[in-house]
C-alpha positions as CSV (number, residue, x, y, z in Angstrom):
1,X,-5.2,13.2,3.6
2,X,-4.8,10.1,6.2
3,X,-4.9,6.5,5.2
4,X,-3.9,3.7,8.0
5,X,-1.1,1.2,6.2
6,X,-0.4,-1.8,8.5
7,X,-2.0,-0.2,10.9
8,X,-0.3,3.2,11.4
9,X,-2.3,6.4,10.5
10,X,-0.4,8.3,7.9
11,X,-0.8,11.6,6.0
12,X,-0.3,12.0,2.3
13,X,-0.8,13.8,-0.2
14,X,-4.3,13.0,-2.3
15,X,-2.8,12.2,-5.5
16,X,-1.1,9.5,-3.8
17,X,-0.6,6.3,-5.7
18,X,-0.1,2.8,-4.4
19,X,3.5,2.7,-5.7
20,X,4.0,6.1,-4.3
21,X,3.1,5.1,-1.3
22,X,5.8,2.1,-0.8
23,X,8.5,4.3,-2.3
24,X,7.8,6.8,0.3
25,X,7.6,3.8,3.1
26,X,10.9,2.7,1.9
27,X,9.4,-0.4,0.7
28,X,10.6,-2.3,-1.6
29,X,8.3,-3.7,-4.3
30,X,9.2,-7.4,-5.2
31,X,8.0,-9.8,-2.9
32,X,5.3,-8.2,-1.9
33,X,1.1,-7.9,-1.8
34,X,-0.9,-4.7,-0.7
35,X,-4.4,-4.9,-0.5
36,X,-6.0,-1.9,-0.1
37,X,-9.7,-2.0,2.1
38,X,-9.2,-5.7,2.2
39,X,-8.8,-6.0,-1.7
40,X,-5.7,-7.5,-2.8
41,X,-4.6,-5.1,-5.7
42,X,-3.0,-6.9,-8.6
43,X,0.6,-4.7,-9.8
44,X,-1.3,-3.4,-12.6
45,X,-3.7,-1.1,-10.4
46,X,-0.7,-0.4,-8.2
47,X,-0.8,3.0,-10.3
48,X,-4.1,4.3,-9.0
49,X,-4.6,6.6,-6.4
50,X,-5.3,5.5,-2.8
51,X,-8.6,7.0,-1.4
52,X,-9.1,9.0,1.5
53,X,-9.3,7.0,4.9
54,X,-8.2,4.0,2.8
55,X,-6.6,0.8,5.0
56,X,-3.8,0.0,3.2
57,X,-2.0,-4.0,4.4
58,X,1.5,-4.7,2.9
59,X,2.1,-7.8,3.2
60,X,5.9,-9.5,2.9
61,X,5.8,-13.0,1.4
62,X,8.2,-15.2,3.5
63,X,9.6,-18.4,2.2
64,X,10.3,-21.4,4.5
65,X,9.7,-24.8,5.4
């Protein structure tokens, strides 16, 4: 199936989870937020599968003054 994370069409496979998804993007999982058709997704539901057409936004928190 296709999903669009950070705006780049992907395919995956339909079982797909959120953490799934970052370990196949090679991206790590601290410091991070996903949010997943503009719904930031708490860690705990980072386990449930990404739908179908989905827009997935990883977002890398930056520290600075």
């Amino acid at each position: 199936m296709r999903v669009m994370v950070n705006d780049e069409e992907r395919e995956v496979d339909a079982d797909t989870t959120v953490s799934r998804l970052l370990e196949t993007l090679g991206i790590p999982e601290r410091g991070i937020a996903v949010a997943v058709n503009w719904t930031v997704l708490p860690r705990s539901q980072w386990n449930s599968t990404v739908p179908e057409g989905a827009r997935v936004e990883v977002v890398t928190a930056v520290q600075g003054g």
